[in-house]
N, C-alpha and C positions, 0 to 999 in steps of 0.2 A: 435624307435626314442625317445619315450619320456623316456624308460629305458638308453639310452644314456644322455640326457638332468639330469637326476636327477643323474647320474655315475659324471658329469661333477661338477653338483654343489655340490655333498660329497666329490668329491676331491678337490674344491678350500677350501670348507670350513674345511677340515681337515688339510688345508695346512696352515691355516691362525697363528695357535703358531709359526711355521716356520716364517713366514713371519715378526711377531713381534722379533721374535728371532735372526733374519741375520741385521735386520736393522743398520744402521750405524755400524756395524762389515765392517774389515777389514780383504777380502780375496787376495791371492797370485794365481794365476792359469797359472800353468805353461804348455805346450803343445810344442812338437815338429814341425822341416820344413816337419816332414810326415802327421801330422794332419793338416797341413794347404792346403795338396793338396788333401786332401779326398771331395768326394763332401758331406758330411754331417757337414762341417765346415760354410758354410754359415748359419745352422742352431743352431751349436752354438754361432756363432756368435749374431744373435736373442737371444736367452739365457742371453748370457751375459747381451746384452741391455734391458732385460726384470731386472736382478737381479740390474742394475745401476738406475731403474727408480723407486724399491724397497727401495730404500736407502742403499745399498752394498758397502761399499769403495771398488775398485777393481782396483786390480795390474796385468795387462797380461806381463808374459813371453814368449816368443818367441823362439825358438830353428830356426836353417837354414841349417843343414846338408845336405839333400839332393840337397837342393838352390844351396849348396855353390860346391859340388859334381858334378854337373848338370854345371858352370861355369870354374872350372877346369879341366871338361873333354874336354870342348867347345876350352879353351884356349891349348890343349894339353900340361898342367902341371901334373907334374906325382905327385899325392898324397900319400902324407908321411903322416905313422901315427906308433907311441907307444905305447904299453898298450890303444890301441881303442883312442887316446887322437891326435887331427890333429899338424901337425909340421907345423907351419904356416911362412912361406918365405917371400917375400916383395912380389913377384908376389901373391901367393894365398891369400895374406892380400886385395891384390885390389878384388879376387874374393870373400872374406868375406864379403867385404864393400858392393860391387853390391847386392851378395846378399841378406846380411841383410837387407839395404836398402829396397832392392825391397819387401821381406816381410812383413816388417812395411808399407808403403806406401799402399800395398793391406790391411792388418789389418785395416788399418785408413779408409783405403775407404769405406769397408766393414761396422765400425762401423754407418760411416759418411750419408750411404744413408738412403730416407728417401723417399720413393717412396710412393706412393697411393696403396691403396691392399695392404699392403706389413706389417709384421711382424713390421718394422724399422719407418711405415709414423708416423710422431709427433714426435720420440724418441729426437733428438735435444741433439744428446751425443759429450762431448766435449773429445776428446783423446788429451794426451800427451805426448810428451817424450821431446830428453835433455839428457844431460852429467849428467845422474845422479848417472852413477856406474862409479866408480873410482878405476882402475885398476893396477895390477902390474904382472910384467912378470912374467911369472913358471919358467924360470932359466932353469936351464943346471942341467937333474938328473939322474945317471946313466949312465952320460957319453952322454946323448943325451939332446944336445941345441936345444929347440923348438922355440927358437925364438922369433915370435910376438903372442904366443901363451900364453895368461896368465890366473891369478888370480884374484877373486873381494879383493879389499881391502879394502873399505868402499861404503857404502850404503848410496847416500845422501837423510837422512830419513825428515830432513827438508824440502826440495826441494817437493818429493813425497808428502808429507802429506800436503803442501799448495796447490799442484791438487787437494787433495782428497780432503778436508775441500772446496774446490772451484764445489765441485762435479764432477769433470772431473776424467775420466780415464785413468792410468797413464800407459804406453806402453813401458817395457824397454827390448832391442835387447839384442843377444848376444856378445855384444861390450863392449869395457871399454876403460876408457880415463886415462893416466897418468896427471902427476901434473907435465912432462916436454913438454907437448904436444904429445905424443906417445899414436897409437891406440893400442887394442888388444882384440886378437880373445878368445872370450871366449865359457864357457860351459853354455848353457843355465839352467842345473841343477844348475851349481853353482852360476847365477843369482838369479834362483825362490829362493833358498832356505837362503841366505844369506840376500835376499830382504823380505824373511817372517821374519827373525831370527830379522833384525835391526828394521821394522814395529814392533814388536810384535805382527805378524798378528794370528786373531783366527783361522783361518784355511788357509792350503796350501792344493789345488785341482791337481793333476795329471792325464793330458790324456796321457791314455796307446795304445796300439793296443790290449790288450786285456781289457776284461770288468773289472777288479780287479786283483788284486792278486790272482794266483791259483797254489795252489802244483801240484806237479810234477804227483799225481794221478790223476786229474781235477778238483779236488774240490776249488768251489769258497769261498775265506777267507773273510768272509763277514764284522766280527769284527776281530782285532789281536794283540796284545800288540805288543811295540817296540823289548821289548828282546824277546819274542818267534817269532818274525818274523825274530831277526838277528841269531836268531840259529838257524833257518831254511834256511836260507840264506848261511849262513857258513857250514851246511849239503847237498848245493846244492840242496834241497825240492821244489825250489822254480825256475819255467818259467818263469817271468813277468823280464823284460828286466834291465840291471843294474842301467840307469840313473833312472829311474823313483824309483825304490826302495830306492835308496840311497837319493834323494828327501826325501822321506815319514819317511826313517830312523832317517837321517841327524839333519831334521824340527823338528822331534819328541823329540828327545835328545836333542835339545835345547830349548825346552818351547813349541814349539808349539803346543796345545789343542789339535788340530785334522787335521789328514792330510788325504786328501782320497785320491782313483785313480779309474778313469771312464774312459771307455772306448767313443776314438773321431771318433768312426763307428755310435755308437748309438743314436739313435737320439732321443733325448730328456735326456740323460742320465746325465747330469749337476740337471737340475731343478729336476728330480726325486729323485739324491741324496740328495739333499738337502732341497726339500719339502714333502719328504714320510717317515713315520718312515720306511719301509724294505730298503731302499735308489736302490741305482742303480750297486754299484761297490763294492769299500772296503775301510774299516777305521782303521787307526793305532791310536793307541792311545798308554800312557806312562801307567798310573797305578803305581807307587813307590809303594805308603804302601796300595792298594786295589787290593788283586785277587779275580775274579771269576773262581770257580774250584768245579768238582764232591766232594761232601759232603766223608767222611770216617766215620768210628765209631767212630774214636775219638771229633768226631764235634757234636757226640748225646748230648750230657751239652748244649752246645753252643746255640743248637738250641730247645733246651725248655727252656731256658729261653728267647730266641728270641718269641716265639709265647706262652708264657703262659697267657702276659696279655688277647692277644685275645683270646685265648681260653676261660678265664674265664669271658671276656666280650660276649661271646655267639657268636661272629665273625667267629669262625672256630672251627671246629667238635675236640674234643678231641682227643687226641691222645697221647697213653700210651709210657712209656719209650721203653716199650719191640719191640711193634709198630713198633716206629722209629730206632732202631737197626735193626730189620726185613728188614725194606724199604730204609735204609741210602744211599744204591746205586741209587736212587730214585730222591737223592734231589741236588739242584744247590746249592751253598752258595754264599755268597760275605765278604770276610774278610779282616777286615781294624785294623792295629796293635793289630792281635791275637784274634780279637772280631769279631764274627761272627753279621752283620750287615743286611744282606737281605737273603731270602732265598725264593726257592719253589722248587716242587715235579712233577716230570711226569711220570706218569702210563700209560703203554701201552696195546694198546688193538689191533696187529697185526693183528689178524684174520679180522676184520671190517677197516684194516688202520684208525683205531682212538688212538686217545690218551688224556689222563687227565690232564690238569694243574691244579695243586691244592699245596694250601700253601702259597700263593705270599704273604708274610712279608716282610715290610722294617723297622727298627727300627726308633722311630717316632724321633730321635735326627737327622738322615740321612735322610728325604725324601726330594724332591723337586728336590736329583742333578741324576732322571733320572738310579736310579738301578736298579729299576723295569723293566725298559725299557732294560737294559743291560741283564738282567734276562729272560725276555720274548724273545730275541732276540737270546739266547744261547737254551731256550727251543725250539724254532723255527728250529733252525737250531741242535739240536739232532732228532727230530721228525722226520726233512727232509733223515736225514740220515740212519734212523732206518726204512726210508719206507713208516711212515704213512702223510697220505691228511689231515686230520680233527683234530684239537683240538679243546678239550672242558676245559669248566670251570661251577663250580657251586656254585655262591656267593649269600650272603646275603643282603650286605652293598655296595658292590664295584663295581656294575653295571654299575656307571656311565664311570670308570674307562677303563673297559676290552670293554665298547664301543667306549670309544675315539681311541684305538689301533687299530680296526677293526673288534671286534667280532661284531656277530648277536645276536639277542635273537633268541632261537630255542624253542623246546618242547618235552616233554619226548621220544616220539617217534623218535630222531634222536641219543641218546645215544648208547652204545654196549648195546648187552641183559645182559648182568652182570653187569652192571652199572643199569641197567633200575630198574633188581631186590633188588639192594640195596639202592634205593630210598627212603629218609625220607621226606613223605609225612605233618609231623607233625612241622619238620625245613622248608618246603617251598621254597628250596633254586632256584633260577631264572639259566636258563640251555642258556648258549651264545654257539656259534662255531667260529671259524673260519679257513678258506680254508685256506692251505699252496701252 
């Protein structure tokens, strides 16, 4: 119990740069009508209301497909669909409306309760919605007329942001209103994502059915750049379902910072992503003029003169040209117009499932935007893959550092034996780990 009780309080208080960091940021979270029948949707719903009492501007999207499935089967109307995209009639327009409806209305109640015991008593969160997507029909394409099935045509960002600035949470369906009184059914992707693009919100969140993005081998894509995920995509690489992809694509290519996707099985997987550096699911990001990428030989310049002043300030163990040619396969880089910017190194010690991080430079023109962090997160996830449990590190100066991430202070006794034996007892250097 009381090892629970001190877990509880290193995770609130590791959470707390988080917390100062989402504040008054303006998120998009968009989820489908299949997340909303899961029974672990009441509990992000809690989430939600935990991130609006944070100071979170939040925008929920709504999908209703199965809702609206579920009423056109009831009404025995035969559903039409396109390229996966619904043809919506005047009849299944009524069963859009019920349905939409009806899921907003639960959304809002959901927010709205405020029971005793209860995640929700006190919260006193106000939800809104409103004509606030202004829509225009998709037309007749390839020969097939969808009808009352359209497009967003503007995002009323005024409208939204006087909720948000009022602290309420703004609730927008998958509906759209024309500018001659006409409804239309739309795609909730193309809601969330057009409503993060007109916001210029810092983040668009995506719940999936599964936990992240994962290739086609199972592996979960924890971090991914925009273009390596759409050439993954276009190679077919990729399970994780097409709306939600093209969400995180879409948002990403147009400015948006960061888009993730968490799975809406798991419970707790919102706050996790967003208050723990390993997060919960997966994040796309753009990257123009920064890749992270395996070092070559041709990067051996680049990266002594990245780490010579530390070297020569006594911060990191010397290391000769010929050295770093040896071990180039070794090292991570981060390069930003042709200038190698951040870099570290991980040595494997299979036999002990251990491994060495060693090298973590960031050049001191670039620190503060989090490359280290990009860095440790790419070493993470090499380690994981190569099989080993345990990373180590062994710093001088940086201690305080490789503790805020999650390492431990350890002691020589927990190193490989070939490690143990090349111990400079006369450098002193302080020995962290941390469990993957």
């Amino acid at each position: 119990m009381v090892l629970a009780h001190h877990d509880g309080i290193k995770l609130f208080r590791s959470s707390l740069p988080y917390i100062n960091a989402h504040r008054g940021k303006t998120f998009v979270l968009m989820f489908g009508g299949e997340a909303i029948e899961q029974s672990n949707f009441a509990n992000i719903i809690h989430d939600i209301a935990l991130l609006a009492s944070l100071g979170v501007r939040l925008v929920l999207v709504h999908g209703a497909r199965p809702q609206i499935d579920e009423r056109v089967n009831l009404r025995g109307i035969e559903g039409r669909f396109h390229d996966d995209i619904r043809i919506t009639d005047k009849q299944t327009l009524e069963c859009v409306k019920d349905a939409a409806g009806s899921v907003r209305s639960h959304v809002e109640a959901l927010l709205t309760m405020g029971l005793p015991n209860s995640p929700m008593h006190g919260a006193h969160i106000r939800v809104c919605t409103g004509n606030l997507v202004v829509a225009k029909p998709m037309g007749v394409r390839g020969g097939i007329d969808y009808e009352n099935t359209g497009l967003v045509r503007r995002i009323d960002t005024t409208g939204i942001n006087d909720h948000l600035n009022d602290g309420s949470i703004v609730l927008l369906s998958p509906m759209g209103y024309s500018t001659t009184g006409e409804v239309f059914n739309l795609s909730h992707e193309d809601v969330a994502t057009q409503a993060a693009i007109a916001l210029k919100a810092d983040k668009i969140i995506v719940f999936s059915k599964d936990d992240g993005i994962r290739h086609n081998d199972g592996k979960l894509l924890r971090t991914i750049e925009r273009p390596q995920l759409e050439e993954l995509v276009f190679k077919n690489e990729i399970e994780t379902e097409h709306t939600v992809l093209s969400a995180l694509t879409t948002s990403v290519a147009a400015g948006i910072p960061r888009a993730h996707c968490i799975s809406y099985e798991t419970d707790g997987a919102l706050l996790q992503e967003l208050f723990t550096r390993d997060g919960a699911g997966s994040l796309v990001l753009e990257h123009h003029y920064e890749q992270l990428r395996g070092a070559t030989i041709e990067d051996v310049g680049g990266i002594i003169n990245l780490i010579k002043p530390l070297e020569e300030s006594g911060a990191l163990v010397k290391r000769s040209r010929e050295r770093l040619e040896n071990e180039i396969n070794q090292f991570i880089i981060i390069v930003r117009d042709g200038m190698i910017i951040a870099c570290a190194a991980l040595y494997l010690y299979p036999e002990e499932s251990k491994a060495e991080l060693a090298c973590v430079v960031t050049h001191p023109d670039y620190r503060g935007k989090n490359r280290a962090e990009r860095i440790l997160d790419e070493v993470k996830q090499r380690a994981l893959d190569a099989g080993i449990n345990t990373l180590f590190v062994l710093t001088t100066l940086t201690a305080h550092w490789f503790l805020e991430h999650g390492f431990r202070a350890a002691d020589l006794g927990e190193l490989p034996q070939a490690k143990k034996e090349l111990y400079n007892f006369q450098r002193k250097s302080k020995i962290f780990t941390l469990e993957l």
